[in-house]
C-alpha positions as CSV (number, residue, x, y, z in Angstrom):
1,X,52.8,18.8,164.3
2,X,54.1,22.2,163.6
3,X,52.5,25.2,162.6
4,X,53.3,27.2,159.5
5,X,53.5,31.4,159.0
6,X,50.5,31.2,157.6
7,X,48.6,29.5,160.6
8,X,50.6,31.6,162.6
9,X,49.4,35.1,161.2
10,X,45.8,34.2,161.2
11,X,45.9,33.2,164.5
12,X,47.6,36.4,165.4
13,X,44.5,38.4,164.0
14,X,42.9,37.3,167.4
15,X,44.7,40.0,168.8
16,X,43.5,43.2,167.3
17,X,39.9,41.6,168.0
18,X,40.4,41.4,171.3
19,X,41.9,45.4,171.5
20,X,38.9,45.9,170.1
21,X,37.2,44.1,172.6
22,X,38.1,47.4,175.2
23,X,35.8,49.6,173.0
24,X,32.7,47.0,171.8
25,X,32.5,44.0,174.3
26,X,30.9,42.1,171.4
27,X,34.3,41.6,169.8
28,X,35.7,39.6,172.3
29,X,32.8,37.0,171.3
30,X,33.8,37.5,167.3
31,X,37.8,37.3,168.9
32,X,36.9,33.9,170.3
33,X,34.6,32.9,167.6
34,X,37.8,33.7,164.7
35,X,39.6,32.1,167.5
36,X,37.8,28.7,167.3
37,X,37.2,28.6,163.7
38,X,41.3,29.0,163.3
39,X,42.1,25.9,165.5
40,X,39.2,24.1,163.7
41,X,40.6,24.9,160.3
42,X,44.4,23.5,161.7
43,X,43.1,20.4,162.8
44,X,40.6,20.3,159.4
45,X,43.9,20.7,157.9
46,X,45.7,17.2,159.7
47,X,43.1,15.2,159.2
48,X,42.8,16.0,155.5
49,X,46.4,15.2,154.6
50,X,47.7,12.4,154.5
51,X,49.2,10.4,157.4
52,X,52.6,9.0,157.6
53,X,51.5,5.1,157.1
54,X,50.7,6.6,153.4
55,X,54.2,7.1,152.6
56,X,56.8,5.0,151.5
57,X,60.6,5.6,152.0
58,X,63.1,3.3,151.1
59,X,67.0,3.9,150.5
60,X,68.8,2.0,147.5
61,X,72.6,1.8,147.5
62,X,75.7,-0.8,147.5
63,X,76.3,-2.3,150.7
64,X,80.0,-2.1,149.7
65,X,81.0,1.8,149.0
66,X,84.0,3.0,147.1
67,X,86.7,5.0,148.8
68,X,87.8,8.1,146.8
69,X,84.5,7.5,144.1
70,X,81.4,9.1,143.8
71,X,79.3,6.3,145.5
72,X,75.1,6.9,144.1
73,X,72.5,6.3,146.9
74,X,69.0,6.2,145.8
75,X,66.0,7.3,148.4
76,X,63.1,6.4,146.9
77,X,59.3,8.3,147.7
78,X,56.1,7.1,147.6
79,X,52.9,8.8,148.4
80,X,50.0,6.8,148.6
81,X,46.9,8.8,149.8
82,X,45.1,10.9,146.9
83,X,45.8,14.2,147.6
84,X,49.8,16.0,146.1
85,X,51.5,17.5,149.0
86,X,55.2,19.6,149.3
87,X,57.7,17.8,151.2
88,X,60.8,17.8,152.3
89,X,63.2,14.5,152.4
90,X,66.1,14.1,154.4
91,X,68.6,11.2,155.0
92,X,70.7,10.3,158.0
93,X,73.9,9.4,156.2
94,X,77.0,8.7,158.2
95,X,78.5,12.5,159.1
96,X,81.9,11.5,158.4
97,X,80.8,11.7,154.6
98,X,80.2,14.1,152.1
99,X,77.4,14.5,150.0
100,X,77.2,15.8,146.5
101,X,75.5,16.4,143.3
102,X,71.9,15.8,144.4
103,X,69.2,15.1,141.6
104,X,65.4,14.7,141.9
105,X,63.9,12.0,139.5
106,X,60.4,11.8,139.0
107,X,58.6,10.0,136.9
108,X,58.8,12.2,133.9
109,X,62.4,11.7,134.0
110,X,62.9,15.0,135.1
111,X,66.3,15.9,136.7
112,X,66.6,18.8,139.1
113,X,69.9,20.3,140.5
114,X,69.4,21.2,144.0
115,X,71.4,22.4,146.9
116,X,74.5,19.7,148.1
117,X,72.7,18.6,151.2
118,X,70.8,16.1,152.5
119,X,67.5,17.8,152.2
120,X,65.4,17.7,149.0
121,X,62.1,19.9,148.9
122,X,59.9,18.6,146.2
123,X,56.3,18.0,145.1
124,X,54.5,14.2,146.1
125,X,52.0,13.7,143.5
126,X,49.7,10.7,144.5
127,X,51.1,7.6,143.6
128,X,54.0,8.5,141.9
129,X,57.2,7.5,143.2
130,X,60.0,10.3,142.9
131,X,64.0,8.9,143.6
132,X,66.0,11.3,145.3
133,X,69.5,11.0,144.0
134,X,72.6,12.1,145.2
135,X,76.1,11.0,145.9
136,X,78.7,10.1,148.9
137,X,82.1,10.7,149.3
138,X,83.5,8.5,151.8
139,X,87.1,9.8,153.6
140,X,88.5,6.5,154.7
141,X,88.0,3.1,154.7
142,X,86.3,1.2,157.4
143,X,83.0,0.6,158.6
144,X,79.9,2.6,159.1
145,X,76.5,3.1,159.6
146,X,73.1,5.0,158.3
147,X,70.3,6.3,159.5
148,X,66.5,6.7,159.2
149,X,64.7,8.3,156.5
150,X,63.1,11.5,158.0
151,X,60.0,13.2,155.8
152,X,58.3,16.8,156.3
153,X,55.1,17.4,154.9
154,X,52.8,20.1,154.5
155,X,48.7,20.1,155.1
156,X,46.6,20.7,151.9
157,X,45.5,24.3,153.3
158,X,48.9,25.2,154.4
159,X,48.5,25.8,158.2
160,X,50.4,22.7,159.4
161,X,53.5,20.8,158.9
162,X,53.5,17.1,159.7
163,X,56.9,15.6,159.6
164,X,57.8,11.3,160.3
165,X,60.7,9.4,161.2
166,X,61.1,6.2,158.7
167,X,63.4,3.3,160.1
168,X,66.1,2.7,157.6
169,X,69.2,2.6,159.4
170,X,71.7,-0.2,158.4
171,X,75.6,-1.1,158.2
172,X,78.2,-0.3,155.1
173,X,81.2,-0.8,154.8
174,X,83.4,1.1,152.7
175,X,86.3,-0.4,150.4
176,X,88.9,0.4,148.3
177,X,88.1,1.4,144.8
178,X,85.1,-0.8,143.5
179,X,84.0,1.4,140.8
180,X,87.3,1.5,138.2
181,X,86.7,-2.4,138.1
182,X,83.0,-2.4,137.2
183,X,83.9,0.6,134.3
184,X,86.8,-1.9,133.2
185,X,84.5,-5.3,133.3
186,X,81.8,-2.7,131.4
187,X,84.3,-1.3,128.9
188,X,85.9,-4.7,128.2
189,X,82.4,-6.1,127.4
190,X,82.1,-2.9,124.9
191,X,85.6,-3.5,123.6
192,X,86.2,0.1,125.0
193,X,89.6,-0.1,127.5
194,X,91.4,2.4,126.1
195,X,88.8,5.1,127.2
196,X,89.7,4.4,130.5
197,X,93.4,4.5,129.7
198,X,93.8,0.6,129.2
199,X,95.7,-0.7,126.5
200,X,94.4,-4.3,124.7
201,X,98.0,-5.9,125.0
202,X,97.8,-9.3,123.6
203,X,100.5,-10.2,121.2
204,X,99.0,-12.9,118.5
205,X,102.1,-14.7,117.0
206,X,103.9,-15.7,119.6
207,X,103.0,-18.3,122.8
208,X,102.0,-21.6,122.7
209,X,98.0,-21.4,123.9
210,X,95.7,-21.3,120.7
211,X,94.0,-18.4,119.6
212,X,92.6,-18.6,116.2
213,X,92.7,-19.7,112.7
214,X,93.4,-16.9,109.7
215,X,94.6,-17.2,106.2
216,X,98.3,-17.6,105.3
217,X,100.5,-14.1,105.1
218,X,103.9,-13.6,103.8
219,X,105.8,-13.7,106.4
220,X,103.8,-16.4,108.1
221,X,106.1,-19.3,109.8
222,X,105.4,-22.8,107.6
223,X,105.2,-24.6,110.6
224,X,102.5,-22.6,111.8
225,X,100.2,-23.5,108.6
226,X,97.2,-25.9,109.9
227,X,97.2,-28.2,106.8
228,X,94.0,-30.0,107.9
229,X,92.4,-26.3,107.9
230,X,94.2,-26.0,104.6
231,X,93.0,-28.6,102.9
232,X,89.3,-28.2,104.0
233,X,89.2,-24.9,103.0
234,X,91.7,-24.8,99.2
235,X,93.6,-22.2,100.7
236,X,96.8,-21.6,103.3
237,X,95.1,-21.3,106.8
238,X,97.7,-20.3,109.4
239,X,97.4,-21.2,113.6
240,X,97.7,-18.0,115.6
241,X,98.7,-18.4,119.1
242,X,99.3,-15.7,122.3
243,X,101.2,-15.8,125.4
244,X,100.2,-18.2,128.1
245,X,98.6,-18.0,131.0
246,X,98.3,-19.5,134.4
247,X,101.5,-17.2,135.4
248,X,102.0,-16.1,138.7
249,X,101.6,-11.8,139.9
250,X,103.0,-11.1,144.0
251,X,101.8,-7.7,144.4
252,X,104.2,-6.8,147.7
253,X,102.2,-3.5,149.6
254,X,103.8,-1.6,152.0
255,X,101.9,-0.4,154.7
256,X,104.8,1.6,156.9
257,X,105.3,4.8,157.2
258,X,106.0,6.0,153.7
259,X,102.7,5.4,152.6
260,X,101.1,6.9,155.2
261,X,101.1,11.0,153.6
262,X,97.6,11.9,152.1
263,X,98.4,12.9,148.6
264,X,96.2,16.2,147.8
265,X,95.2,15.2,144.2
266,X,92.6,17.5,142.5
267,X,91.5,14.5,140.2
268,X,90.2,12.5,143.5
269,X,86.6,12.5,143.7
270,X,86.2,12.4,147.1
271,X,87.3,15.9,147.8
272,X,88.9,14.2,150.5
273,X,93.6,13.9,150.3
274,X,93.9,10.2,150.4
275,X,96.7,8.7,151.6
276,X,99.4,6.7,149.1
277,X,97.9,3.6,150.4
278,X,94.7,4.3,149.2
279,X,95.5,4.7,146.0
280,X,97.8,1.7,146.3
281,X,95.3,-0.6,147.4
282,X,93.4,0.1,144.3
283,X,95.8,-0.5,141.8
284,X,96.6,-4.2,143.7
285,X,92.4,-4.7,143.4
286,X,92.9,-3.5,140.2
287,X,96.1,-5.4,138.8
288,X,94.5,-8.6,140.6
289,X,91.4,-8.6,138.6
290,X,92.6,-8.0,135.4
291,X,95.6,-10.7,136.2
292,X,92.5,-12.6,137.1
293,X,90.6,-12.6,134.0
294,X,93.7,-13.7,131.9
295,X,94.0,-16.8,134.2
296,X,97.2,-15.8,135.7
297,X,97.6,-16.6,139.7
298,X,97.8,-13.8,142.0
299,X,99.0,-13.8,145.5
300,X,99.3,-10.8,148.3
301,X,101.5,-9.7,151.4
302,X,101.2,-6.6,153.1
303,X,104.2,-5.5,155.8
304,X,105.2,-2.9,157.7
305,X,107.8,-3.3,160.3
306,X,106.6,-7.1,160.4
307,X,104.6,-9.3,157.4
308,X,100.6,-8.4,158.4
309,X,98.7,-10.3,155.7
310,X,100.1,-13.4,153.4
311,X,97.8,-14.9,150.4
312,X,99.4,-17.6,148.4
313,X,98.9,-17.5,144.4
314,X,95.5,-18.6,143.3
315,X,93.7,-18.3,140.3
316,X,90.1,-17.3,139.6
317,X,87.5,-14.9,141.2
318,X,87.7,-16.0,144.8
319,X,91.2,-15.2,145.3
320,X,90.4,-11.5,144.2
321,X,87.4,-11.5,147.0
322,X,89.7,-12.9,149.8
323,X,92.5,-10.3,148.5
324,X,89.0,-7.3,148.8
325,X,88.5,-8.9,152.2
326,X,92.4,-8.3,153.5
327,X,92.6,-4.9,152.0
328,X,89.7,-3.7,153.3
329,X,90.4,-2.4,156.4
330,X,94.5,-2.3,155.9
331,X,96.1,0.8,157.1
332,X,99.8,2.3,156.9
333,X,101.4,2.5,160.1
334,X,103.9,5.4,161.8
335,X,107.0,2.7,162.2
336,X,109.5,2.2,159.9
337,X,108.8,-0.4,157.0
338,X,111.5,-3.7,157.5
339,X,112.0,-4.7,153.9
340,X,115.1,-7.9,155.1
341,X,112.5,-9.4,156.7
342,X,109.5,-8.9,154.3
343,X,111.8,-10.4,151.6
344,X,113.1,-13.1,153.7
345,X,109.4,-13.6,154.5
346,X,108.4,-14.0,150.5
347,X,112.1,-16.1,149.8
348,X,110.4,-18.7,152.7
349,X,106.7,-18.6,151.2
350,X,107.3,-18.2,147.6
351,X,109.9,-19.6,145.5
352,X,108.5,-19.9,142.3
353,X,109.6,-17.4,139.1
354,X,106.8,-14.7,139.5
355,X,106.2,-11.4,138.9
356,X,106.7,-9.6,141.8
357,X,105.0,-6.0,142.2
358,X,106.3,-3.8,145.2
359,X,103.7,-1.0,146.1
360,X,106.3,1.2,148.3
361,X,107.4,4.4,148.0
362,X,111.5,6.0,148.0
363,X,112.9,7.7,150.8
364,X,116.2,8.7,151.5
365,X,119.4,7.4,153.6
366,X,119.5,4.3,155.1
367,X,115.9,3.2,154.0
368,X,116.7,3.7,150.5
369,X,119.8,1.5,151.1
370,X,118.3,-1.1,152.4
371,X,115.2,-0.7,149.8
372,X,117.9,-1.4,147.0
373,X,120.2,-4.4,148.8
374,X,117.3,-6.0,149.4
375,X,114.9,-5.9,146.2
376,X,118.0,-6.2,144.0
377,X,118.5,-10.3,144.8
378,X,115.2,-10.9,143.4
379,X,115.4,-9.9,140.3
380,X,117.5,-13.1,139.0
381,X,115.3,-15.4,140.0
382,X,111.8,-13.5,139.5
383,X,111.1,-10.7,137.6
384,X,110.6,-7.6,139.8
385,X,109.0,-4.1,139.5
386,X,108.7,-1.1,142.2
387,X,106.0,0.4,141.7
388,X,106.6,4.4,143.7
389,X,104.0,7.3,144.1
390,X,105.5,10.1,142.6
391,X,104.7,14.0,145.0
392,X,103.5,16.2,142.0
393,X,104.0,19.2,144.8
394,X,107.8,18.3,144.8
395,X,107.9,18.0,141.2
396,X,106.1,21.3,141.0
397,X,108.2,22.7,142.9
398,X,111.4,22.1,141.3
399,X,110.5,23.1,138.4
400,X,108.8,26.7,139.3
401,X,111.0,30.1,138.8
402,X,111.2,31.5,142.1
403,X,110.5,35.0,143.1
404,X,111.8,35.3,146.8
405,X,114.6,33.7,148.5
406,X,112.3,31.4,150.1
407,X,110.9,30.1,146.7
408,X,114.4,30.0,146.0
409,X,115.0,27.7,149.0
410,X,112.3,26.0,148.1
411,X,113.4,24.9,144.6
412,X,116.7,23.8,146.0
413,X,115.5,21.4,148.1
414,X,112.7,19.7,145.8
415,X,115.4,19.6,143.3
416,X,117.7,17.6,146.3
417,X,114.8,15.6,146.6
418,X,113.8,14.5,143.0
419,X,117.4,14.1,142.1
420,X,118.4,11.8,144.9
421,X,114.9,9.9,143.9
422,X,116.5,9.6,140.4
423,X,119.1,8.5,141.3
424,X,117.8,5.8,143.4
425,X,115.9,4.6,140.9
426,X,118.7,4.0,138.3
427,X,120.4,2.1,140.7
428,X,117.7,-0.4,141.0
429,X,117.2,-0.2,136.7
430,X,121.3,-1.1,136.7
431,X,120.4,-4.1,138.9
432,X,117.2,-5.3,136.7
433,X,114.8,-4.3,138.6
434,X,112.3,-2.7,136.8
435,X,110.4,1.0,138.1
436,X,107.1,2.7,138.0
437,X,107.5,6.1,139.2
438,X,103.9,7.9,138.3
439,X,101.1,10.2,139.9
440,X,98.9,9.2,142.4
441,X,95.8,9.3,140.1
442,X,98.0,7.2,137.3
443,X,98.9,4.8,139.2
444,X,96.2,2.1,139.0
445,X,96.5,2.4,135.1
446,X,100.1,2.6,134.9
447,X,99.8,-0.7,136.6
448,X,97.6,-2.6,134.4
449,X,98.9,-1.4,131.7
450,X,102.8,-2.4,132.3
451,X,101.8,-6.0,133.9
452,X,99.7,-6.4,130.5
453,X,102.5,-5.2,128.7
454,X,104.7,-7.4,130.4
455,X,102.4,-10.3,129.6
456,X,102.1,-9.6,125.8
457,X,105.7,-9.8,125.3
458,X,106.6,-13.3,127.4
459,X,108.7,-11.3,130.3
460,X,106.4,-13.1,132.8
């Protein structure tokens, strides 16, 4: 129990009593009198407020958490006693986060910006439940651990402060992006992708799997008419197929140490730089799950200076879990990344026509070199694309107008680097191998939408 200014003044009255004490004995019996009465009031005050097995804490969030999203925890209040009190909330999240845009929510729907910490001052009416809302930014992936739920009350007459620990502490483990797959499973639902950048790419016409019956155009195929349709209906009814399915994605990820830079994008959430893994991670969860839903087979390996993780092609929803549960914890190393024997690795494993998507990134010398002998012998018998993180700072900088001789410096050697990065990547074009060069925070879009491009047009 602590005691509040106002407890603390009142008691401090005693004092010019007892001066006065020196000149009228008689006060110091009024001095001990006010004396008694104050402690008397404090302790009034505890036991007419509520006690802490009348309140109810509870947190509410995923036990899986986004890396670079906005992840929403919910910690949810409930005073049960009969009398409103002020409070004050706070959560023990792990300190290694960030926390951000915190609401209060009462019951009256009622939303309330308060300060971007852990601590939300509010009013407990009885029996109405009020959800404290706020956000966390995880920096890496990994796993973690919360808390209790700690609560701060104040007595009905304002002269003490009662304040409770609630146990709440559990595990979470945080994962690569969760959140851009729930928005696409939402906005497909809606028939709303290309809000989120997605393009519908099915390509009706051409295939062999059935999609639909419509009535005859122009410059509709004969042999495409359904007469059976035709004739039930007294009209030209024309079969309309799309591209098959059950084909096979390899989503190659490098995890050496080209990927290992944090890129400092301003549209991260997080606040935090991820590094080019990160954001390459999510675009393989991505590409998987969409590949998924079309019935296509998607397999996984992850390298470095030595193959880490191997997944053969499967199909259907638990092959994108097992594919969550290797990435989840994946991290680039400092050595350099040993393509020959990756590849030689996937030749041995693999030797099916695939697509086959390398998450990498371009360097210079004899890694670049080796990057384009070795990727270019796939491309006749699979059909290969490098997918590369492109450094907006570089590009930036080559294309600023310098103003001192070190901006001038400066320029000349991004314009060294993007050139030789150019050039690199027309070399592998020349030898069919198709590129992605895009921004970290395009990537995982960029993806999707070339693989469903890809799809739509028979390449795969």
């Amino acid at each position: 129990m602590l005691l509040t200014r106002r407890a603390l003044l009142l008691l401090l009255l005693t004092a010019p009593l007892l001066a006065l004490g020196t000149v009228a004995p008689l006060m110091i019996y009024v001095a001990l009198g006010y004396l008694l009465l104050v402690v008397a009031m404090v302790f009034a005050d505890r036991a007419l407020s509520p006690k802490p097995n009348q309140f109810s804490l509870t947190r509410h969030n995923d036990s899986r958490l986004s890396l670079g999203a906005n992840n929403r925890v919910v910690v949810r209040v409930t005073n049960n006693s009969s009398r409103t009190v002020r409070a004050i909330a706070r959560d023990e999240f792990p300190p290694q986060f960030r926390a951000s845009k915190i609401l209060l929510d009462s019951s009256a729907q009622e939303l309330v910006q308060v300060p971007s910490v852990p601590s939300f001052p509010f009013l407990l009416k009885p029996r109405v439940p009020i959800n404290l809302v706020y956000h966390l930014n995880p920096p890496r992936r990994g796993d973690y651990e919360f808390g209790d739920l700690n609560l701060r009350w104040w007595g009905v007459l304002g002269l003490m402060i009662r304040q409770a620990r609630f146990p709440a502490s559990e595990h979470v483990k945080v994962y690569p992006n969760l959140l851009d797959i729930r928005k696409y499973e939402l906005q497909a639902r809606k028939g709303m992708l290309q809000e989120i950048g997605l393009r519908q790419a099915r390509m009706l016409g051409s295939g062999t799997e059935f999609e639909r019956l419509r009535e005859y155009q122009l410059d509709d195929e004969f042999r495409k008419i359904d007469w059976k349709a035709t004739a039930r209906r007294g009209k030209p009814v024309t079969r309309e197929f799309e591209t098959e399915k059950s084909q096979t994605i390899m989503c190659l990820l490098d995890a050496g140490r080209l990927m290992r830079p944090p890129v400092n994008d301003a549209a991260n959430e997080s606040g935090h730089a991820l590094a080019k893994i990160d954001y390459s991670v999510n675009a393989v969860l991505m590409l998987s799950y969409v590949a998924g839903l079309r019935g296509d087979r998607v397999g996984l390996l992850s390298f470095a200076d030595e193959v880490t993780n191997y997944l053969a092609p499967r199909a259907g929803r638990g092959q994108f879990y097992k594919m969550l549960a290797t990435l989840y914890a994946i991290e680039s190393q400092p050595v350099e990344s040993d393509y020959v024997r990756a590849f030689a690795y996937l030749g041995t494993k693999h030797k099916k026509r695939s697509l086959i998507v390398i998450f990498s990134d371009i360097a210079t010398g004899i890694a670049a070199d080796t990057l384009v002998k070795q990727i270019a012998p796939l491309s006749p018998r699979h059909l290969v694309l490098l997918v590369a993180i492109s450094d907006p700072t570089v590009v930036q900088l080559a294309r600023q107008m310098p103003r001192t001789s070190i901006g001038v410096y400066e320029r000349a050697v991004a314009e060294q680097l993007v050139d030789e990065r150019t050039l690199i990547l027309e070399k592998l074009r020349q030898r069919g191998v198709m590129t992605l060069d895009v921004p970290a925070n395009q990537l995982t879009v960029a993806v999707v939408n070339k693989y469903l491009e890809l799809k739509a047009r028979g390449r795969i």
